[in-house]
N, CA, C and O atoms as CSV, one atom per row, in Angstrom:
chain,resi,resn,atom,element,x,y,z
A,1,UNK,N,N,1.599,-16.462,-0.243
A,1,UNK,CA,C,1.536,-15.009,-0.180
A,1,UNK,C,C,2.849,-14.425,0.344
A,1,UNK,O,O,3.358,-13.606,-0.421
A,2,UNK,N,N,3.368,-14.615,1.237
A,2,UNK,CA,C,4.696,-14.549,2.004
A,2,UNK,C,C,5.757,-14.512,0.844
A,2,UNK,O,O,6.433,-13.498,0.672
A,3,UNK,N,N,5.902,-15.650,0.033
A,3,UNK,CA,C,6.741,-15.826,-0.881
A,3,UNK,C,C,6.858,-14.937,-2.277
A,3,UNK,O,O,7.883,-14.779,-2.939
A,4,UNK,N,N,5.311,-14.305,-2.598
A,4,UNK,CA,C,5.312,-13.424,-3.625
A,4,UNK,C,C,5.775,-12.064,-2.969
A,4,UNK,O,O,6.300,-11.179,-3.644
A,5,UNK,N,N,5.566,-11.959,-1.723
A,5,UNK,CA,C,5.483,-10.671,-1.146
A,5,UNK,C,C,7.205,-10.233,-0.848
A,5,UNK,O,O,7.779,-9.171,-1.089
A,6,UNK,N,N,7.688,-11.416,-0.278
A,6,UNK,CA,C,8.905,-11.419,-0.121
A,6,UNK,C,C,10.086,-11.359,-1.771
A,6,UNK,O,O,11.264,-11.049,-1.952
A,7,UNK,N,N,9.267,-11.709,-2.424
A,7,UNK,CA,C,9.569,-11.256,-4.430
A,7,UNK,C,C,9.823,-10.519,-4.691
A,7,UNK,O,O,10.848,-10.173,-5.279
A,8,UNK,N,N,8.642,-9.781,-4.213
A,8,UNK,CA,C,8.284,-8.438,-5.035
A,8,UNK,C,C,9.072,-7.643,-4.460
A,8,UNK,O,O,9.620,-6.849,-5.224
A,9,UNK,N,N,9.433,-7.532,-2.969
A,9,UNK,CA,C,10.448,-6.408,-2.562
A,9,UNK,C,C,11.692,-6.650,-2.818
A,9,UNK,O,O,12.473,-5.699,-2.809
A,10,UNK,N,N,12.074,-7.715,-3.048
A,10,UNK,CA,C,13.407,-8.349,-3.875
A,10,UNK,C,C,13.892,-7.578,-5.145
A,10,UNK,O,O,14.952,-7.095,-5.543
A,11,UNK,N,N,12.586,-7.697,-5.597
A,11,UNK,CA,C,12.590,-7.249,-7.391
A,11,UNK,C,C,12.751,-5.330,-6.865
A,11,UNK,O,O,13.226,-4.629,-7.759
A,12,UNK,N,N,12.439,-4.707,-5.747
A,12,UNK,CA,C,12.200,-3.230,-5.901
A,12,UNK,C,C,13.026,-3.015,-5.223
A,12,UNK,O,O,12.952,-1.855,-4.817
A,13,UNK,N,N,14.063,-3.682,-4.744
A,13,UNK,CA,C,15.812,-3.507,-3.639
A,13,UNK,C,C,16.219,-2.127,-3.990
A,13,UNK,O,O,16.336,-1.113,-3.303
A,14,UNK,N,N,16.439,-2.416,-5.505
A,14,UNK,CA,C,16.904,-1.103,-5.795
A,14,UNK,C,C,16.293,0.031,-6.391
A,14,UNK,O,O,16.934,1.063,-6.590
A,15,UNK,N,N,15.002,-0.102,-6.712
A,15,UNK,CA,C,13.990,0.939,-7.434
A,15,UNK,C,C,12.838,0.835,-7.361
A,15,UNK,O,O,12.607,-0.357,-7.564
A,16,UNK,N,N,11.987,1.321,-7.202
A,16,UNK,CA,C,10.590,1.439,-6.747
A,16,UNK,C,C,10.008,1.313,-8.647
A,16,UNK,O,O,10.528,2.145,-9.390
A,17,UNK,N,N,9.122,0.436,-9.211
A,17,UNK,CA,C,9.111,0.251,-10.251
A,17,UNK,C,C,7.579,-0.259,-10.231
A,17,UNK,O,O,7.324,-1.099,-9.368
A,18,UNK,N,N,6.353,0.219,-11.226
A,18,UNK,CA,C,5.063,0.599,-10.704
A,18,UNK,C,C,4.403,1.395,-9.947
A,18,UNK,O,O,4.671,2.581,-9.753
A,19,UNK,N,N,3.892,1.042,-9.682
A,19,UNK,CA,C,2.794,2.245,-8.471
A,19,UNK,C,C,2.205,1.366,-7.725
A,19,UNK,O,O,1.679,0.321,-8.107
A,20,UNK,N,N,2.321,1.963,-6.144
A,20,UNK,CA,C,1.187,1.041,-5.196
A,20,UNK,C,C,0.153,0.678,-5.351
A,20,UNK,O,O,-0.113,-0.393,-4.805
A,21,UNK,N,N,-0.923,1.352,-6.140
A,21,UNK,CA,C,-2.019,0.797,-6.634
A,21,UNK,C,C,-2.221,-0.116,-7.209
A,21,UNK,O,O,-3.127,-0.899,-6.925
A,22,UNK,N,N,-1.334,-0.267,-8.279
A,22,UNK,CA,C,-0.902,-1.919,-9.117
A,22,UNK,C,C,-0.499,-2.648,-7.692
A,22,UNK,O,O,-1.470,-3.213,-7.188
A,23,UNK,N,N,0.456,-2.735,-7.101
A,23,UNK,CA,C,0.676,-3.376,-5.962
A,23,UNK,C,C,-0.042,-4.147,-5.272
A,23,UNK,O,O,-0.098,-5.344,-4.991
A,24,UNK,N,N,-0.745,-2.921,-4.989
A,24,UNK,CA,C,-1.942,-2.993,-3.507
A,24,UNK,C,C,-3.050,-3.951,-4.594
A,24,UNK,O,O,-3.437,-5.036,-4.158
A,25,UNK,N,N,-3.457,-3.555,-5.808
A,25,UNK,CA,C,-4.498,-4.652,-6.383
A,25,UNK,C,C,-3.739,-5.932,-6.818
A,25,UNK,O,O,-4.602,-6.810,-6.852
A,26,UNK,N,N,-2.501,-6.482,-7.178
A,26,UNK,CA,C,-2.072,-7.853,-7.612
A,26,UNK,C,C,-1.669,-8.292,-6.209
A,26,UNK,O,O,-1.196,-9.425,-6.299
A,27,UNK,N,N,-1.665,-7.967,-5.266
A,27,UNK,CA,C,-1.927,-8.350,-3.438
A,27,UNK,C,C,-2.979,-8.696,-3.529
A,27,UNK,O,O,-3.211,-9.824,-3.965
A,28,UNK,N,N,-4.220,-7.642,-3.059
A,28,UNK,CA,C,-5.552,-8.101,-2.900
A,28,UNK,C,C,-5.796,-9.360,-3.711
A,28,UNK,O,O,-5.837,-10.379,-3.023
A,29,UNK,N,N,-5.973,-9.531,-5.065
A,29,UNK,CA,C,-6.365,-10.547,-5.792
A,29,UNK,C,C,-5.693,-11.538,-5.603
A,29,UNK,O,O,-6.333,-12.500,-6.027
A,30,UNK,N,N,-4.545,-11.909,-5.113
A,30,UNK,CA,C,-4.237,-13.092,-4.000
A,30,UNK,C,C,-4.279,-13.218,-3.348
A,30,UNK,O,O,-3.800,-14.303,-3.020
A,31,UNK,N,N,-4.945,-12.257,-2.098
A,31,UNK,CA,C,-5.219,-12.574,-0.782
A,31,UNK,C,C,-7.147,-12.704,-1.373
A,31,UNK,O,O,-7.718,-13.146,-0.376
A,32,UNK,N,N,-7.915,-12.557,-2.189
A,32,UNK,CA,C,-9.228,-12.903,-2.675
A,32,UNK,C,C,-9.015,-14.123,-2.988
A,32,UNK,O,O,-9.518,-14.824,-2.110
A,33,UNK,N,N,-8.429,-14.873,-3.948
A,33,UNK,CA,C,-7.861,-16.409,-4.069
A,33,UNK,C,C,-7.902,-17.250,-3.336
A,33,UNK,O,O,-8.434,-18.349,-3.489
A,34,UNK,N,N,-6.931,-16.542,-1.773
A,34,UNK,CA,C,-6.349,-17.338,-0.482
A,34,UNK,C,C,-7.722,-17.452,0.088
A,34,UNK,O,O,-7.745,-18.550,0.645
A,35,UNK,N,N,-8.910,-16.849,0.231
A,35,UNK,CA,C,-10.251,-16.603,0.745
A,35,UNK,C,C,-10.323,-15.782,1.762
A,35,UNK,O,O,-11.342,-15.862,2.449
A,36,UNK,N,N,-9.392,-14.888,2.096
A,36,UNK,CA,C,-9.112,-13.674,2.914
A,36,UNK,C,C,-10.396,-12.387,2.284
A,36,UNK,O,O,-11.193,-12.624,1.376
A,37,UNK,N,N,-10.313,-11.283,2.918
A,37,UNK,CA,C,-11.110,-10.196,2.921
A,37,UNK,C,C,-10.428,-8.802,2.492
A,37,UNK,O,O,-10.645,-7.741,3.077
A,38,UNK,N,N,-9.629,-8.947,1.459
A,38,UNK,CA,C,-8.760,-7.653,1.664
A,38,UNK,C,C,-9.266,-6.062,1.737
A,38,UNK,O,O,-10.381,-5.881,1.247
A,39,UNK,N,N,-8.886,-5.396,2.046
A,39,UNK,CA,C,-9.325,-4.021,1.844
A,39,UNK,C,C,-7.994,-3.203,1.672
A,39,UNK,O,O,-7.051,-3.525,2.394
A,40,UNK,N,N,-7.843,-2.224,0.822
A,40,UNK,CA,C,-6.681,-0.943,0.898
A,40,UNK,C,C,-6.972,0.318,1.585
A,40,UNK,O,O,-7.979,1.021,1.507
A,41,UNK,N,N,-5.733,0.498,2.383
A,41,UNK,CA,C,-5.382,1.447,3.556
A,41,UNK,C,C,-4.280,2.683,2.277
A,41,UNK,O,O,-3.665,2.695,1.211
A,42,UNK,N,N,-4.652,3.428,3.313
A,42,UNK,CA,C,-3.842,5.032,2.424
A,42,UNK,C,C,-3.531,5.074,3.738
A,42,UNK,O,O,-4.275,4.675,4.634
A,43,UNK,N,N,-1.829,5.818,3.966
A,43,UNK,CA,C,-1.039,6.368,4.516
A,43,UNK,C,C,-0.700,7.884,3.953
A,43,UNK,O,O,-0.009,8.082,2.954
A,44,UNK,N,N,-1.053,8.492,4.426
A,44,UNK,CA,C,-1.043,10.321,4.623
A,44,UNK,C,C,-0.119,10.966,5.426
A,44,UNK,O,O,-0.100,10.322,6.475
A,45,UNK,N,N,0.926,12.210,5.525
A,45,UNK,CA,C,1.339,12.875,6.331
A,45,UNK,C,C,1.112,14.070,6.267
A,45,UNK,O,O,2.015,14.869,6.018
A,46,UNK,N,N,-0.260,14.478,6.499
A,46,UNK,CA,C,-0.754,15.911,6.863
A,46,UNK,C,C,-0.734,16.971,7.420
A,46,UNK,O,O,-1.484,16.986,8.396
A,47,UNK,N,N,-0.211,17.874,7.244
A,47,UNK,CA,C,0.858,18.802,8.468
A,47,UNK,C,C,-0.189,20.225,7.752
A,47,UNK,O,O,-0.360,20.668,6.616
A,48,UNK,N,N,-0.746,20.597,9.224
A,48,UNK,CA,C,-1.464,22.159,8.582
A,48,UNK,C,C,-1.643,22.232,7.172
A,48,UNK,O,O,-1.175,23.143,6.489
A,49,UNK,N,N,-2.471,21.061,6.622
A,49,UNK,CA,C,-3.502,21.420,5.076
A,49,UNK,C,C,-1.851,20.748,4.043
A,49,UNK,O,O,-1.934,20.656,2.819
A,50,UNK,N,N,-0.693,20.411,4.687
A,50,UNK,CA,C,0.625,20.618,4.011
A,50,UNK,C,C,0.777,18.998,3.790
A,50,UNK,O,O,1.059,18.383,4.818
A,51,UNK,N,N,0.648,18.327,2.755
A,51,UNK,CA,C,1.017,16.893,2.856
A,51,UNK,C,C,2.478,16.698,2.415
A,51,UNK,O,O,3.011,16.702,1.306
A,52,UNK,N,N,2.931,16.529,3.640
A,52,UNK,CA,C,4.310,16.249,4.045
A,52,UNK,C,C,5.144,14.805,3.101
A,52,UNK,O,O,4.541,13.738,2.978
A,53,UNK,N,N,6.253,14.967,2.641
A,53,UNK,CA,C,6.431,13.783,1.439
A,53,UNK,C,C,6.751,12.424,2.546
A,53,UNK,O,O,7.298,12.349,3.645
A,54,UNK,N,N,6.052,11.358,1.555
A,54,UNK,CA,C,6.073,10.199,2.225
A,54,UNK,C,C,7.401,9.244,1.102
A,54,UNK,O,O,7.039,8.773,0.024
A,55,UNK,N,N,8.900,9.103,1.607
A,55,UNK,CA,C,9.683,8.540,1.433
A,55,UNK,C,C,10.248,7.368,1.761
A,55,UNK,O,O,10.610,7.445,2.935
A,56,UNK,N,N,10.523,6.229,1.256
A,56,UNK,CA,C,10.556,4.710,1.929
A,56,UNK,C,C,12.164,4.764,2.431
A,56,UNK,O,O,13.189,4.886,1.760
A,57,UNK,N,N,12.038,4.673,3.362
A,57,UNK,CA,C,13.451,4.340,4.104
A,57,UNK,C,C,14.663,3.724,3.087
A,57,UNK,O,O,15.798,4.165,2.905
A,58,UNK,N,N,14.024,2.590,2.519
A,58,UNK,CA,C,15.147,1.648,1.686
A,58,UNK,C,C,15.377,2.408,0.869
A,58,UNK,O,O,16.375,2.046,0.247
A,59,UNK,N,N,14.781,3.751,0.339
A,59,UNK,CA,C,15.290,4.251,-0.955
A,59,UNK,C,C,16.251,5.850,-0.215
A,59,UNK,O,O,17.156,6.362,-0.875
A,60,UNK,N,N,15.952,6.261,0.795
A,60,UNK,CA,C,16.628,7.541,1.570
A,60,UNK,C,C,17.828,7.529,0.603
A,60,UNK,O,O,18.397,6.518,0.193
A,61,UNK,N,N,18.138,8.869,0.288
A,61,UNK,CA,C,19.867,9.417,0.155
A,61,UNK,C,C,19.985,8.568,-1.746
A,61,UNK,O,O,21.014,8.762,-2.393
A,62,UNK,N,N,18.981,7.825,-2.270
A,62,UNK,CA,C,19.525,7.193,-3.459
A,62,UNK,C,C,18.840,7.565,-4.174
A,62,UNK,O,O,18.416,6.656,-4.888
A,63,UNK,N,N,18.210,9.099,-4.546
A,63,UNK,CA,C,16.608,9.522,-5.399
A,63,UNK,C,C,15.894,8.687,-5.736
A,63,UNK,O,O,15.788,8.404,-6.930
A,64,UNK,N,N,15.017,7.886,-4.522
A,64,UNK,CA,C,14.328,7.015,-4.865
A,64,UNK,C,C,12.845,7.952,-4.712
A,64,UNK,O,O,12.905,9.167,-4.901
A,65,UNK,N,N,11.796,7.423,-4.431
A,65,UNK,CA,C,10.321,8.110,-4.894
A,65,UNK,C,C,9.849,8.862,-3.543
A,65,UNK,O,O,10.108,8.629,-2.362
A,66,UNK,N,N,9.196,9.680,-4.056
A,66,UNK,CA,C,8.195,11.101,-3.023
A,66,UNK,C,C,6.866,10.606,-2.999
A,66,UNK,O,O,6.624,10.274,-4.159
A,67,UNK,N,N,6.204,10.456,-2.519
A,67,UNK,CA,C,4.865,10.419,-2.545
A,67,UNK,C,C,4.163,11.415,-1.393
A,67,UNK,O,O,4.616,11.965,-0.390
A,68,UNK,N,N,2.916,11.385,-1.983
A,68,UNK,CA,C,2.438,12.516,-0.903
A,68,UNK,C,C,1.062,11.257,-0.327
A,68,UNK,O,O,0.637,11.481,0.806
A,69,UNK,N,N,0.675,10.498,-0.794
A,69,UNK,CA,C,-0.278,9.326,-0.664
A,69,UNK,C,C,0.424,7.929,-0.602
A,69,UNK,O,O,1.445,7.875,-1.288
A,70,UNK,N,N,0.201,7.159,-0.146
A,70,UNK,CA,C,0.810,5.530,-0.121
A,70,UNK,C,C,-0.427,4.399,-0.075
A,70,UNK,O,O,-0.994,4.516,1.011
A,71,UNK,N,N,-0.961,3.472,-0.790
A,71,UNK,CA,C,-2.196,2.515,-1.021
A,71,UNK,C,C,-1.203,0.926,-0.402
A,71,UNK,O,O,-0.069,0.470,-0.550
A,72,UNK,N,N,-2.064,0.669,0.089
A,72,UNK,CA,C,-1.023,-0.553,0.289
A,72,UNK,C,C,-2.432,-1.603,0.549
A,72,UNK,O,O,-3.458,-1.145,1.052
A,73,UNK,N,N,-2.349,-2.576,0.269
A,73,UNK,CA,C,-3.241,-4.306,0.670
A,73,UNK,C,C,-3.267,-4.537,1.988
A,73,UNK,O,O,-2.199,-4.700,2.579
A,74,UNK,N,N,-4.523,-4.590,2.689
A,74,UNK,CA,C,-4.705,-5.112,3.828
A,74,UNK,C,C,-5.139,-6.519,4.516
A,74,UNK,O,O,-4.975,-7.314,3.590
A,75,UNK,N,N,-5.440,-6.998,5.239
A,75,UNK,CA,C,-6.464,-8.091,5.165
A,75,UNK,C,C,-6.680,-8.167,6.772
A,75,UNK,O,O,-5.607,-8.408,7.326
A,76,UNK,N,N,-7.792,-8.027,7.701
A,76,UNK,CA,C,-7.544,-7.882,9.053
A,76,UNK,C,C,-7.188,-6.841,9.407
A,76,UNK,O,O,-7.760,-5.808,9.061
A,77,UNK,N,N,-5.860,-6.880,10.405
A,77,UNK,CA,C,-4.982,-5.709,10.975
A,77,UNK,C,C,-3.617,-5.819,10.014
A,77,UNK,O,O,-2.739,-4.956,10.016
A,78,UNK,N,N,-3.595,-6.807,9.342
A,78,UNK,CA,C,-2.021,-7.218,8.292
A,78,UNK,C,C,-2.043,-6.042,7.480
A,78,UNK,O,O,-3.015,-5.317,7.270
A,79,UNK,N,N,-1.134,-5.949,7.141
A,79,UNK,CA,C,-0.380,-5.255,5.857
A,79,UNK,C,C,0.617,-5.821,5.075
A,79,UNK,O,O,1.721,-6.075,5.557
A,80,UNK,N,N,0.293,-6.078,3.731
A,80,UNK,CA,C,0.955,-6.465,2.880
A,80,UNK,C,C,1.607,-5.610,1.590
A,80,UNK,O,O,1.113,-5.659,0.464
A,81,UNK,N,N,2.659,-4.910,1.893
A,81,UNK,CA,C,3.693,-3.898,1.366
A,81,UNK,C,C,5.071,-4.761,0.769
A,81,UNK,O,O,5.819,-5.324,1.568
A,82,UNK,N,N,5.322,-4.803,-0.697
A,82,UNK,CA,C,6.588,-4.714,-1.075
A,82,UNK,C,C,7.313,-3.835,-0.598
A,82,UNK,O,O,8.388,-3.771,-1.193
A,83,UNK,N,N,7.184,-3.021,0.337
A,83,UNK,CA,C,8.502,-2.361,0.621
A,83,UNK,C,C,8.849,-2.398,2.209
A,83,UNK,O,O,9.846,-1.921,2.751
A,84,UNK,N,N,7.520,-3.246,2.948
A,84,UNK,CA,C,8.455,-4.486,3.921
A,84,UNK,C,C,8.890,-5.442,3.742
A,84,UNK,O,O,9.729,-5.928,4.501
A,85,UNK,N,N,8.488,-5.982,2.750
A,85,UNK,CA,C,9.617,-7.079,2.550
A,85,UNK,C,C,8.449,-8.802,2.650
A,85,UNK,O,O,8.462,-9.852,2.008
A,86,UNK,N,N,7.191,-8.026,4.338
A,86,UNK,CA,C,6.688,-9.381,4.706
A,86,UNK,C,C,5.580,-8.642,5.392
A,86,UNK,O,O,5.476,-7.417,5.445
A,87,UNK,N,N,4.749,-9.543,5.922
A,87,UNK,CA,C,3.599,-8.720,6.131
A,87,UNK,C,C,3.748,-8.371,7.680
A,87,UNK,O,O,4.343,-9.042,8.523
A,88,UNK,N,N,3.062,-7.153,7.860
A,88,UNK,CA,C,3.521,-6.564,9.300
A,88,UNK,C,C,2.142,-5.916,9.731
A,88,UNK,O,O,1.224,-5.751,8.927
A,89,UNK,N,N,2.061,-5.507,11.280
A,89,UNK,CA,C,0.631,-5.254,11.565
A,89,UNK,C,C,0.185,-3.876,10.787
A,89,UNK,O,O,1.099,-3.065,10.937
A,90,UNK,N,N,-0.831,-3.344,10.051
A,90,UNK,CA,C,-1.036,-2.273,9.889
A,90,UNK,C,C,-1.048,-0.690,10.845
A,90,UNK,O,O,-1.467,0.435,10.572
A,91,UNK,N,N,-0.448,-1.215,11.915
A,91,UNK,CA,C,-0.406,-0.255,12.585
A,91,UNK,C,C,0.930,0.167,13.041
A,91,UNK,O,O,1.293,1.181,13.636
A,92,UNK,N,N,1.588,-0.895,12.598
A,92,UNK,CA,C,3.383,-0.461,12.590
A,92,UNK,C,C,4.099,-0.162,10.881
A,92,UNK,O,O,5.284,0.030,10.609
A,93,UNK,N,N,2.982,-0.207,9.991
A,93,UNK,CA,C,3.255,-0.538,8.599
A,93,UNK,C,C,4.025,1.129,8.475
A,93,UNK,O,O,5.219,0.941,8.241
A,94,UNK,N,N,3.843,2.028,8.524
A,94,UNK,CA,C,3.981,3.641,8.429
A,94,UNK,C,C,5.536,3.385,8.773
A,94,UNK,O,O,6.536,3.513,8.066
A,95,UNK,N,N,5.369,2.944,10.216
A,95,UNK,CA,C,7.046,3.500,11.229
A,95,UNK,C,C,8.105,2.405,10.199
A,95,UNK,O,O,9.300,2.694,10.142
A,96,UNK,N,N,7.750,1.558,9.663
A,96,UNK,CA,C,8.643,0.109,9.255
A,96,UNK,C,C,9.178,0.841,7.640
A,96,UNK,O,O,10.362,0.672,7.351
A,97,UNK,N,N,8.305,1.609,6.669
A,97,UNK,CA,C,8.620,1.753,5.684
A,97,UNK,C,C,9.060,2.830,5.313
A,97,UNK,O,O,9.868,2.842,4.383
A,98,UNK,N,N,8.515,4.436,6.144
A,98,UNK,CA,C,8.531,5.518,6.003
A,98,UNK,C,C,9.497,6.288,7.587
A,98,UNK,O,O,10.066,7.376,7.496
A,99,UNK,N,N,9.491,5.717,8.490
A,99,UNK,CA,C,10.098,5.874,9.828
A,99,UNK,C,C,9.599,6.996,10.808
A,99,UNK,O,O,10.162,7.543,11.757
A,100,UNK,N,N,7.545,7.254,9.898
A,100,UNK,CA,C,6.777,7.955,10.828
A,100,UNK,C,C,5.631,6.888,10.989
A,100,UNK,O,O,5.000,6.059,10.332
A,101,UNK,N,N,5.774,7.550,12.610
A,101,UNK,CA,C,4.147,6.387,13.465
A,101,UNK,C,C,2.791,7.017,12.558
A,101,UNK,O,O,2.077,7.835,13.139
A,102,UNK,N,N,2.471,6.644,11.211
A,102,UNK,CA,C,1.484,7.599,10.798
A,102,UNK,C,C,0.372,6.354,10.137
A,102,UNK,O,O,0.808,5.432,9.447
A,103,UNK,N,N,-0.836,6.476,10.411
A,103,UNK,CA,C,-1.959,5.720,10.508
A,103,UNK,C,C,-2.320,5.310,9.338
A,103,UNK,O,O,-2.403,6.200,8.491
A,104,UNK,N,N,-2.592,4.138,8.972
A,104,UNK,CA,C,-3.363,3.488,7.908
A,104,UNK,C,C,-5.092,3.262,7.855
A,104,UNK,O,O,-5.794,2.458,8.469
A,105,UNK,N,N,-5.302,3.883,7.271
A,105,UNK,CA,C,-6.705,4.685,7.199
A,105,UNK,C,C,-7.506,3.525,5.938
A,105,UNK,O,O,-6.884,3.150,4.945
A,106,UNK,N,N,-8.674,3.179,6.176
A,106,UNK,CA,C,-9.209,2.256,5.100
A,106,UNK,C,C,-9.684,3.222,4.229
A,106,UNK,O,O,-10.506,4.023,4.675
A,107,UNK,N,N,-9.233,3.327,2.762
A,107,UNK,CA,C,-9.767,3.925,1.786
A,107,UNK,C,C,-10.770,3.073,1.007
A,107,UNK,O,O,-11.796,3.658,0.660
A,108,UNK,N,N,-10.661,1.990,0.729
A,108,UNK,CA,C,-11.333,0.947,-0.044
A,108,UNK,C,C,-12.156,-0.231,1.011
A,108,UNK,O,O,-11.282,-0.679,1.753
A,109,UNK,N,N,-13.057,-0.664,1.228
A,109,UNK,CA,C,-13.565,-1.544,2.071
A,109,UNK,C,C,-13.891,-2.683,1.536
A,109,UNK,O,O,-14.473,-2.596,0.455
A,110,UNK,N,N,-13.645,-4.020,2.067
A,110,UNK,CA,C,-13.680,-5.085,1.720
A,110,UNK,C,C,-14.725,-5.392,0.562
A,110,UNK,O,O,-14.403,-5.778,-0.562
A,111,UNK,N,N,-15.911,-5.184,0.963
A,111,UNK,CA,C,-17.030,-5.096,0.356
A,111,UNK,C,C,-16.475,-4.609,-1.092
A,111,UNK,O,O,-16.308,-5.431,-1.993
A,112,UNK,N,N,-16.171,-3.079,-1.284
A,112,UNK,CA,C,-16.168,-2.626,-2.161
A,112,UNK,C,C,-15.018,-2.934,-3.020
A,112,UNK,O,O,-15.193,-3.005,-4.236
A,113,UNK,N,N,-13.659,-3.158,-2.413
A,113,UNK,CA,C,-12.758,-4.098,-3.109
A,113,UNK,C,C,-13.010,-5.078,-3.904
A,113,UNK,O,O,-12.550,-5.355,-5.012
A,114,UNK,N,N,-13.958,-5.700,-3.098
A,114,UNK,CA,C,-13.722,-7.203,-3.916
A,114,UNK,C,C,-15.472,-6.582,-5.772
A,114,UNK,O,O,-15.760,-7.075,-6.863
A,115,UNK,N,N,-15.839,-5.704,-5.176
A,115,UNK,CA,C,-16.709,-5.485,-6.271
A,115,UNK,C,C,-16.163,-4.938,-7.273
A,115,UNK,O,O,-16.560,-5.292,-8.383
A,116,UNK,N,N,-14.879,-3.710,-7.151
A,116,UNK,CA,C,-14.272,-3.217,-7.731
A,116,UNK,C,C,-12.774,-4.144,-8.585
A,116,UNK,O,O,-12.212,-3.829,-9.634
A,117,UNK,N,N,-12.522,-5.148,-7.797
A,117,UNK,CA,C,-11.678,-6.121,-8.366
A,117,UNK,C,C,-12.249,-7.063,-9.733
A,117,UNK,O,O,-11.807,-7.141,-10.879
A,118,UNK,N,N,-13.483,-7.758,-9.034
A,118,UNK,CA,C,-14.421,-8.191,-10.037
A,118,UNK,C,C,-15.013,-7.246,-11.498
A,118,UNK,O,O,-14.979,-7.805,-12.594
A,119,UNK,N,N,-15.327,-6.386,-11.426
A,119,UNK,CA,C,-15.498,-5.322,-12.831
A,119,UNK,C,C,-14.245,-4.268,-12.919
A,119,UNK,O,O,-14.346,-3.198,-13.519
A,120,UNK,N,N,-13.159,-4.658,-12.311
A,120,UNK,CA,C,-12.277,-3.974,-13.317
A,120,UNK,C,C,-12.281,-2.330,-13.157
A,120,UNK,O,O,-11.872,-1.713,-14.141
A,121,UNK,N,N,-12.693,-1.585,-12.039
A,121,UNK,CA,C,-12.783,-0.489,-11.712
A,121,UNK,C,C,-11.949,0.182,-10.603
A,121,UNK,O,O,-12.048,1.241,-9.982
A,122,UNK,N,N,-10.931,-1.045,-10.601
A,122,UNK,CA,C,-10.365,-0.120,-9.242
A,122,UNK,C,C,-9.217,1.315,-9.615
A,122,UNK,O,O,-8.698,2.142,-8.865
A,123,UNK,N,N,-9.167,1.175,-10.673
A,123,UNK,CA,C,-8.143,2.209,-10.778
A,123,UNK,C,C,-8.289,3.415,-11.021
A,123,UNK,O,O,-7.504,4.343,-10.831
A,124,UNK,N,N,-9.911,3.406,-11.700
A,124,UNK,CA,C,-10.349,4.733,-11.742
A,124,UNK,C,C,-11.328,5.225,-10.440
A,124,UNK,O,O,-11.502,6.433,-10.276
A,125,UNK,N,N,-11.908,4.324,-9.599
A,125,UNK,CA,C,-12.100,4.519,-7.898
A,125,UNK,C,C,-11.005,5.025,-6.955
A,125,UNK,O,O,-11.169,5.703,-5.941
A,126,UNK,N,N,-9.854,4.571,-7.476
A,126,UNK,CA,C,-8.454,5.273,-6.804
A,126,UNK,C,C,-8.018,6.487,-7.362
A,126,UNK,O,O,-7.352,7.151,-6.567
A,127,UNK,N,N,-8.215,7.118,-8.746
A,127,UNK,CA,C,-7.784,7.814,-8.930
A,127,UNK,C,C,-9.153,9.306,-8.459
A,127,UNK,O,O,-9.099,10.515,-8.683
A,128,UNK,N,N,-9.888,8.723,-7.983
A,128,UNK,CA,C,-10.575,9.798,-7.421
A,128,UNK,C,C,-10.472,10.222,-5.981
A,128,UNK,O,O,-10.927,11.191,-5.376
A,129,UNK,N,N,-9.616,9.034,-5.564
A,129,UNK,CA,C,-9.899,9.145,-3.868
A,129,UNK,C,C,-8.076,9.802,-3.032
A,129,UNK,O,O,-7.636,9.750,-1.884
A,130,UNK,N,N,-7.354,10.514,-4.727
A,130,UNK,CA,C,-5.990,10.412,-4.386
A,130,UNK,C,C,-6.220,11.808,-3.717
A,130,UNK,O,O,-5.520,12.086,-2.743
A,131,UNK,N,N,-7.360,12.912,-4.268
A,131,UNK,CA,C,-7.217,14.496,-4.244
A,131,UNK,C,C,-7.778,14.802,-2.628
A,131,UNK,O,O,-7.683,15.786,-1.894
A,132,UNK,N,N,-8.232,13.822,-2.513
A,132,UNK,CA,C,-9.392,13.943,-1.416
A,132,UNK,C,C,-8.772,13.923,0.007
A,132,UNK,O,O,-9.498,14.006,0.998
């Protein structure tokens, strides 16, 4: 896991290429493999009703991507993000990628991950939970 993870941010050095959701699910389904429990966390910066843009450090100053939502693979307290590089606690995952202390919130729960992995539904379960 380490070694794909450490890949994949290799491969996105210079461009953010996919979407976290693809991410966050070809994670999970190797940490389901490994016999881990994954679940996906959303990172938010909510300012008075105002969702504040969420920008990855490695890309600052080079028009790299805005997001107003971030999905990332969990398993435990871990976080597993191509755009750390390696897995880091979910509770430092925000300050390490974006350079705000801002909380990783479970959007998807283990349970329902691994049901949604199995039939092939996670993407339209995510695309409902982006507005919200």
């Amino acid at each position: 896991m380490h070694t794909y993870l450490r890949d994949l941010s290799n491969r996105l050095a210079d461009r953010y290429e996919g979407d976290c959701v693809g991410h966050a699910e070809a994670v999970s389904r190797q940490l389901l493999a490994l016999g881990e429990h994954p679940w996906i966390g959303s990172i938010r910066d909510v300012r008075e009703g105002y969702h504040a843009p969420l920008i990855p450090l490695r890309y600052a100053g080079r028009g790299g991507p805005a997001w107003n939502v971030h999905y990332v693979a969990c398993a435990g307290t871990d976080a597993y993000d191509p755009l750390a590089g390696e897995v880091v606690p979910a509770s430092m995952l925000a300050e390490a990628i974006f350079g705000r202390p801002l909380e990783v919130v479970k959007a998807v729960s283990e349970t329902e991950l691994a049901r949604l992995l199995a039939g092939g539904g996670l993407r339209v379960h995510m695309a409902t939970l982006r507005w919200r």
